[in-house]
C-alpha positions in Angstrom: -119.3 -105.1 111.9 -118.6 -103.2 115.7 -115.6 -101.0 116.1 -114.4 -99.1 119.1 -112.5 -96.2 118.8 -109.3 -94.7 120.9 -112.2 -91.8 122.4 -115.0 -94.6 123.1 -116.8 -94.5 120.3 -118.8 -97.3 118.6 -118.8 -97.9 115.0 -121.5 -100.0 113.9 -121.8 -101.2 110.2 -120.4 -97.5 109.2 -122.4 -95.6 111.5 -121.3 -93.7 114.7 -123.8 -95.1 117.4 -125.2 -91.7 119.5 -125.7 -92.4 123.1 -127.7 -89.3 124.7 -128.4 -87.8 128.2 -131.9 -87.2 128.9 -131.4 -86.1 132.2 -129.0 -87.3 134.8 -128.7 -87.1 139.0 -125.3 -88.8 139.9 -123.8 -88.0 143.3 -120.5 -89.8 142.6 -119.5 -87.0 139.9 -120.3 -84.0 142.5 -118.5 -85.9 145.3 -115.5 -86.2 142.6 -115.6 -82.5 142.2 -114.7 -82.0 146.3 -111.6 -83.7 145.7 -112.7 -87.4 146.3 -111.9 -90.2 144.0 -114.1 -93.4 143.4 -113.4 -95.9 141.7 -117.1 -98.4 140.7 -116.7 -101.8 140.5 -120.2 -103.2 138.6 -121.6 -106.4 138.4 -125.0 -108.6 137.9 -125.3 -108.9 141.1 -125.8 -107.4 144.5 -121.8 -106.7 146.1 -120.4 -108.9 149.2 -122.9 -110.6 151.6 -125.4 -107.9 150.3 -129.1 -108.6 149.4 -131.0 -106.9 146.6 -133.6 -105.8 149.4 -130.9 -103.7 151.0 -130.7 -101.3 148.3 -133.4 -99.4 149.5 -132.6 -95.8 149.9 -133.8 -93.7 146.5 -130.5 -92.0 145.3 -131.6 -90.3 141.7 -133.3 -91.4 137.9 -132.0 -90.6 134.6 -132.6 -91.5 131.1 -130.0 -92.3 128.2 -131.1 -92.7 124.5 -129.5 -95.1 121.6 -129.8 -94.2 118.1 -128.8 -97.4 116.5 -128.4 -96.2 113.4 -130.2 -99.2 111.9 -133.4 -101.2 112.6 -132.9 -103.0 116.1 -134.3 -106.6 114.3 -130.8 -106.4 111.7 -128.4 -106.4 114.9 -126.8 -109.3 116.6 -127.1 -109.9 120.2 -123.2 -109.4 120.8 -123.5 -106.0 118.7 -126.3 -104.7 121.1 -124.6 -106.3 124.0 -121.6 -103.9 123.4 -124.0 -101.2 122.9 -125.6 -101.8 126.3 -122.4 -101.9 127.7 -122.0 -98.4 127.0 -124.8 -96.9 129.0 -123.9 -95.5 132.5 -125.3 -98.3 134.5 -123.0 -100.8 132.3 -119.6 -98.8 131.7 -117.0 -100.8 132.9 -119.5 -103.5 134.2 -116.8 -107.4 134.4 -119.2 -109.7 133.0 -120.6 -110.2 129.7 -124.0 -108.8 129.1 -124.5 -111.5 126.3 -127.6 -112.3 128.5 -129.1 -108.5 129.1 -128.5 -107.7 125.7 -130.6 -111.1 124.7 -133.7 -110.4 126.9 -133.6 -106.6 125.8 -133.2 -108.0 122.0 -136.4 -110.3 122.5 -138.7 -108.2 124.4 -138.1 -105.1 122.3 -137.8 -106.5 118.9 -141.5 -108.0 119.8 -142.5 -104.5 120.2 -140.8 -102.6 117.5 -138.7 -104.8 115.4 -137.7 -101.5 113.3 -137.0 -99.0 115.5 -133.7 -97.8 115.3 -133.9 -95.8 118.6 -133.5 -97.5 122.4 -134.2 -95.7 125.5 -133.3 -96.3 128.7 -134.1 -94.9 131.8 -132.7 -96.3 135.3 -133.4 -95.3 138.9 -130.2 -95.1 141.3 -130.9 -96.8 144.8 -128.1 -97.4 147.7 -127.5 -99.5 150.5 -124.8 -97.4 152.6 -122.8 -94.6 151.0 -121.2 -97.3 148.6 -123.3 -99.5 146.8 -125.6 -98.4 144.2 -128.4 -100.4 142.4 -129.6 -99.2 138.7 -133.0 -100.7 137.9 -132.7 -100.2 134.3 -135.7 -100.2 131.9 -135.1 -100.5 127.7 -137.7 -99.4 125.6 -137.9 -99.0 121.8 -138.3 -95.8 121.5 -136.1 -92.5 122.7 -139.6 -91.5 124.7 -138.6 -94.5 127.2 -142.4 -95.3 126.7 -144.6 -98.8 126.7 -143.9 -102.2 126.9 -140.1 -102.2 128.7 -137.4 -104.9 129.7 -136.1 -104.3 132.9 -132.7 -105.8 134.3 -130.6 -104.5 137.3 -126.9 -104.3 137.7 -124.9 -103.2 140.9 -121.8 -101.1 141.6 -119.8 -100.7 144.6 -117.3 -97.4 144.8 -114.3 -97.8 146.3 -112.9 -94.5 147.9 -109.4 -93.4 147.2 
């Protein structure tokens, strides 16, 4: 059983997931602060007639941390897949990440079917002032150490 709350939270089977912040370099939340507002639009896939070559331009890294609450090999894919979706590079993201949540479930569950902790740390890259690319890798364990499953989503801000 998943539950959202009113403030964001996710309930799962009783138990408040806790999503951490290792560390975090994010230019669109100082850029906020100066008065400017942006608004992300994220996706699989790379935005307009970009390529994913033309994100090339190294923009920041951070790491986030999932304690499950419960051993990773008792959750569905759907319940992980609305976990994911709560991690910085996946907020808001349009799509269903039935398919991340799958390959992240398969690859990690192989390495640590009990863990009840997932890291995941991401590196930021642009293409323009724009367009960001997270390459983000899950691990099973809050360390964000060892065998990993990466996938990469996109976001293009919009400027208000």
């Amino acid at each position: 059983m998943i539950s959202f709350t009113k403030d964001g939270s996710i309930i799962l089977d009783g138990y408040k997931v806790q999503i951490s912040q290792v560390e975090q370099m994010d230019m669109n939340i100082a850029n906020m602060a100066n008065g400017t507002v942006w608004k992300g639009v994220k996706s699989l896939s790379p935005y307009g007639s970009l390529t994913p070559s033309d994100y090339d331009d190294y923009l920041s890294s951070g790491k986030q941390n999932i304690d499950l609450g419960k051993a990773l090999d008792s959750l569905t894919v759907t319940a992980l897949a609305a976990i994911i979706g709560a991690l910085h590079p996946y907020v808001g993201i349009a799509v269903t990440l039935a398919d991340v949540a799958e390959g992240v479930y398969n690859v990690l569950v192989t390495v640590n079917p009990k863990t009840e902790y997932l890291g995941c740390a991401y590196t930021t890259y642009i293409a323009g002032t724009s367009d960001y690319k997270y390459i983000n890798k899950f691990y099973a364990n809050r360390e964000c150490t060892g065998t990993y499953r990466k996938e990469i989503s996109y976001e293009h801000f919009i400027v208000y």
